[in-house]
C-alpha positions in Angstrom: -51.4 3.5 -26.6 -48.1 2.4 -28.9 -46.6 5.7 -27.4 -46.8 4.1 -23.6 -46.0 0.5 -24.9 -43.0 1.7 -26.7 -41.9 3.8 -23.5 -42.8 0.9 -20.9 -40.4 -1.4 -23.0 -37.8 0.9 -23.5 -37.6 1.0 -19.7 -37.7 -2.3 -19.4 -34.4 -2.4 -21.8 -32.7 0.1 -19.8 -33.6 -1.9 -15.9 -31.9 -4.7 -17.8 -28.8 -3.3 -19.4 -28.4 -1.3 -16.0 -28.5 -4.8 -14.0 -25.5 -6.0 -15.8 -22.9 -3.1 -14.9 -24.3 -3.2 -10.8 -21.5 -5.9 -10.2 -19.1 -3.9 -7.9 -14.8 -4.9 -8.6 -14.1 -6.8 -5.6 -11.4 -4.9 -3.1 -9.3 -6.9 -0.4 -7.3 -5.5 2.7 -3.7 -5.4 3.5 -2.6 -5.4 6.8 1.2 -4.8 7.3 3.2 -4.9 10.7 6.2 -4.1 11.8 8.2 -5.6 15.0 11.7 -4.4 16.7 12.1 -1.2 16.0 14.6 -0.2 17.8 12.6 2.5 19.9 8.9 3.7 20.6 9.9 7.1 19.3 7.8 8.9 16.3 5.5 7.0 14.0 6.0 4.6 11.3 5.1 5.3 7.9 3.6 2.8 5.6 3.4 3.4 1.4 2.0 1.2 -0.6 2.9 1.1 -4.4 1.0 -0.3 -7.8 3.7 1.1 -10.3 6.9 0.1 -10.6 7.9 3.4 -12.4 7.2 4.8 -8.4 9.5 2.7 -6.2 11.2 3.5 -4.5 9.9 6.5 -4.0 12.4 8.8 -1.3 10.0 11.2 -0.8 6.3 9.4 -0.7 4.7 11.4 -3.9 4.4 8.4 -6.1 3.0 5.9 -3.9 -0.7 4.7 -4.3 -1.8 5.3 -0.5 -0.1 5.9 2.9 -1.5 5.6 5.9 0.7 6.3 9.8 0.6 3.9 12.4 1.3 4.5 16.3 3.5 2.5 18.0 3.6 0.2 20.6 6.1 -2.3 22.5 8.2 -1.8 19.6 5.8 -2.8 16.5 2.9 -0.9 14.2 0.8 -2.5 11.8 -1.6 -0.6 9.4 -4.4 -1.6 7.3 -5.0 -0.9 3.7 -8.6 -1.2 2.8 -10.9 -1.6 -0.6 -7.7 -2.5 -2.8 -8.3 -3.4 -6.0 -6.8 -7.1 -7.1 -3.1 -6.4 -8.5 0.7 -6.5 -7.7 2.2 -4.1 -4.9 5.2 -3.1 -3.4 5.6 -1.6 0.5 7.9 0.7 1.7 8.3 1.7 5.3 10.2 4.1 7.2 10.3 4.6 11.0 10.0 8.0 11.3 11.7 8.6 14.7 11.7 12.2 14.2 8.0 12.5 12.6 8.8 15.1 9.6 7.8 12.6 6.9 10.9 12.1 5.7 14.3 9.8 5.9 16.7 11.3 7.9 20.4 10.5 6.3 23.8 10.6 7.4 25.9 11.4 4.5 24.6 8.8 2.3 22.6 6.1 4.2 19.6 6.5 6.0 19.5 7.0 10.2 16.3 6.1 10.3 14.8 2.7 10.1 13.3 2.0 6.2 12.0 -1.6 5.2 10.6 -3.1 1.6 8.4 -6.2 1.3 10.3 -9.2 0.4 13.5 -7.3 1.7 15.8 -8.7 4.9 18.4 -6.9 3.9 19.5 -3.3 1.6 22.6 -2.2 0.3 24.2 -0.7 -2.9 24.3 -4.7 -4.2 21.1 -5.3 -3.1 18.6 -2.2 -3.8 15.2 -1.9 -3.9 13.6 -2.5 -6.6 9.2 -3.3 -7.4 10.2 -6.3 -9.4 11.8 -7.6 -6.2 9.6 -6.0 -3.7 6.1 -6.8 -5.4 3.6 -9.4 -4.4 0.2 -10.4 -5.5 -2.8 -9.2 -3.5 -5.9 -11.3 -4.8 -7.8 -12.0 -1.8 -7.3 -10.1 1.7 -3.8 -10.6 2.9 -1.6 -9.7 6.0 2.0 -9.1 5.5 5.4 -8.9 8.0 8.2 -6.4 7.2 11.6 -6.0 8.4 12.9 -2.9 9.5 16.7 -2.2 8.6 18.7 -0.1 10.7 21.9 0.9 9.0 
């Protein structure tokens, strides 16, 4: 009989312990858009960052996620879901020709690229997280501006 008491409260131990670690981290959304681009051609792709040690990130291999949006009348908005509360960073190119990847001239891109918090881009002004970052604690929606150089 002590054997089935002892078990029956070491259960009861365990089913309390466990009850502590069922609180789930809570996860917001980002939804980014995009307006006048210059033509309906190809897709625009959206990375999102969470390191500044990734961005920018020419090629897309550092970025946390990256999803491709379609577009139409001249904008494209994603949505990033179940993200975890922290800083971020967006970078965006319009990939007219839909390799995956910026098309350049000699030096400066032909396609259209944008960065949050970003209006502008240019060897005085490049972009950097520090710059680019925002906070995302609660679910958020976010404009950015596509650069054509």
């Amino acid at each position: 009989m002590k054997k089935i008491i002892t078990i029956l409260q070491s259960l009861l131990v365990i089913v309390f312990l466990s009850s502590f670690n069922t609180q789930k981290e809570e996860t917001f959304s980002l939804t980014i858009e995009v307006r006048e681009l210059r033509n309906s051609t190809g897709t625009v792709l959206f990375a999102l960052y969470n390191r500044e040690d990734a961005f920018p990130d020419e090629h897309y291999k550092k970025c946390f996620k990256k999803l491709t949006g379609k577009i139409e009348n001249g904008a494209s908005s994603v949505t990033f879901e179940n993200l975890p509360e922290g800083k971020y960073a967006v970078n965006i190119l319009h990939d007219e020709n839909n390799d995956g990847k910026i098309k350049k001239g000699i030096v400066l891109p032909k396609e259209g690229i944008g960065f949050s918090n970003y209006k502008s881009v240019g060897f005085s002004n490049r972009p950097a997280f520090i710059k680019a970052s925002f906070d995302l604690m609660s679910d958020k929606k976010i404009l950015v501006k596509i650069i054509y150089m």
